[in-house]
C-alpha positions as a LaTeX table, in Angstrom:
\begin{tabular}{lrrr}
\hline
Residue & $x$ (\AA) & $y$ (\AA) & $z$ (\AA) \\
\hline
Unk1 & 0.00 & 0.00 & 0.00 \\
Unk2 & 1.44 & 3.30 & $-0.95$ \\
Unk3 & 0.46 & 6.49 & 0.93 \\
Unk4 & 1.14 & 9.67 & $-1.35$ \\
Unk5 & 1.73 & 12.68 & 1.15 \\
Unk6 & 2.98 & 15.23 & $-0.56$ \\
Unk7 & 2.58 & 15.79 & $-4.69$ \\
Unk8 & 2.77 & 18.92 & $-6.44$ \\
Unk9 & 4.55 & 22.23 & $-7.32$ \\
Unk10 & 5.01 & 24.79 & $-4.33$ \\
Unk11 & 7.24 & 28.03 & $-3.80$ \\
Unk12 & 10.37 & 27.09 & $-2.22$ \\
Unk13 & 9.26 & 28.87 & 1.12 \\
Unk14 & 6.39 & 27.23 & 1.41 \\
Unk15 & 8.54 & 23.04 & 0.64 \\
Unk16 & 10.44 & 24.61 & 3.21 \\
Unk17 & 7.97 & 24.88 & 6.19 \\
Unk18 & 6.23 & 22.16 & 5.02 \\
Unk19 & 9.42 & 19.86 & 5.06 \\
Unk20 & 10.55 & 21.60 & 8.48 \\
Unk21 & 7.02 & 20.72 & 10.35 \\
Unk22 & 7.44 & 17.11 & 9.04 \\
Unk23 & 11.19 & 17.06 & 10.22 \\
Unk24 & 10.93 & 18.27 & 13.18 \\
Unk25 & 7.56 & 15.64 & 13.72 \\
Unk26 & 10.16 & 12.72 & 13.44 \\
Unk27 & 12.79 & 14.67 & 15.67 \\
Unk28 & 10.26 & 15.29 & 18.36 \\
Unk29 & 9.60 & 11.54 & 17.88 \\
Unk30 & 12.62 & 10.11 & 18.47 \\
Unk31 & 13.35 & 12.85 & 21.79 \\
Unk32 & 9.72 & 11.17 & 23.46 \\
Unk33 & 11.32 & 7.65 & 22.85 \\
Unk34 & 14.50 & 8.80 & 24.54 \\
Unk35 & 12.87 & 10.84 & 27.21 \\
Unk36 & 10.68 & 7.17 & 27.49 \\
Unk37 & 13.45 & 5.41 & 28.86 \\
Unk38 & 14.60 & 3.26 & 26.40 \\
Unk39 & 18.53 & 1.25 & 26.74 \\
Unk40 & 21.33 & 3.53 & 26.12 \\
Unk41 & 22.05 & 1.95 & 22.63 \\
Unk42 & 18.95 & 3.05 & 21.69 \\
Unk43 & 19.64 & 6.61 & 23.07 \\
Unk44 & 23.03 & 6.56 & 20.86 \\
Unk45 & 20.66 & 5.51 & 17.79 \\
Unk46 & 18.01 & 8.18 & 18.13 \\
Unk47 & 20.71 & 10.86 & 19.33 \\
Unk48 & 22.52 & 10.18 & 15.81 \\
Unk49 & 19.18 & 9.93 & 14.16 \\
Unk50 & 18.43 & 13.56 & 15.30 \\
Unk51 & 21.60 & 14.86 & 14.80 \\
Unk52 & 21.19 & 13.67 & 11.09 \\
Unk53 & 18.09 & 14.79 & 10.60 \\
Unk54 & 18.90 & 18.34 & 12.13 \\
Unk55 & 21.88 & 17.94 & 9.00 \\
Unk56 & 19.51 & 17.52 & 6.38 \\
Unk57 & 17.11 & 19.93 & 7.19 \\
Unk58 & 19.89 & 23.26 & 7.29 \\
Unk59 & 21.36 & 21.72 & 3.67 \\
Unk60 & 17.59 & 21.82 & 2.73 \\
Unk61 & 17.64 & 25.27 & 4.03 \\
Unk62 & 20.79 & 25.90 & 1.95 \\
Unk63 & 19.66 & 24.39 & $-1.38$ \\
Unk64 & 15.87 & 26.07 & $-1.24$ \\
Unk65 & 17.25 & 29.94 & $-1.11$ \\
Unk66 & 17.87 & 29.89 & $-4.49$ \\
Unk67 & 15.03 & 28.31 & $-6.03$ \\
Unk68 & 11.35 & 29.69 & $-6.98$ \\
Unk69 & 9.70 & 26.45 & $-7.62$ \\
Unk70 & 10.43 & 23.19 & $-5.85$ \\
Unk71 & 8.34 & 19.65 & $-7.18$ \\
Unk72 & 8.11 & 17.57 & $-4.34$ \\
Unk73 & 6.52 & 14.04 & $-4.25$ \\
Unk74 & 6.68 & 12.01 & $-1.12$ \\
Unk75 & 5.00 & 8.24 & $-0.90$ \\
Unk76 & 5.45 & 6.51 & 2.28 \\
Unk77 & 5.15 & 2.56 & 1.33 \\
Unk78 & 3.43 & 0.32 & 3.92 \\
Unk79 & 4.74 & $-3.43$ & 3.32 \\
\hline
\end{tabular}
């Protein structure tokens, strides 16, 4: 099953805080499993996993100033 989220043209400010709110959903996320009490591997994990994600989500900053337009298309796929 395929879930389509996100399809269509948008201004780049608008991919941005769009993107952001969704980022920041999975950050938040993975902080409430940490703050949950999970084993300290799984601390490293999510730590990493929010450090990445923080990573991404400046370069999208970065690559967005200069465009107008942005296509986005985002499918989650439930196996």
């Amino acid at each position: 099953m395929d879930l389509q989220l996100i399809q269509g043209a948008f201004r780049a400010e608008d991919a941005l805080e769009l993107l952001s709110h969704m980022i920041h959903i999975k950050i938040n996320y993975h902080e409430a499993k940490i703050a949950s009490g999970t084993s300290e591997e799984d601390v490293k994990y999510r730590e990493s996993r929010i450090k990445k994600l923080q990573q991404e989500l400046a370069d999208l900053r970065t690559s967005l100033r200069t465009e107008d337009l942005v296509n986005l298309e985002g499918v989650i796929k439930i196996n």
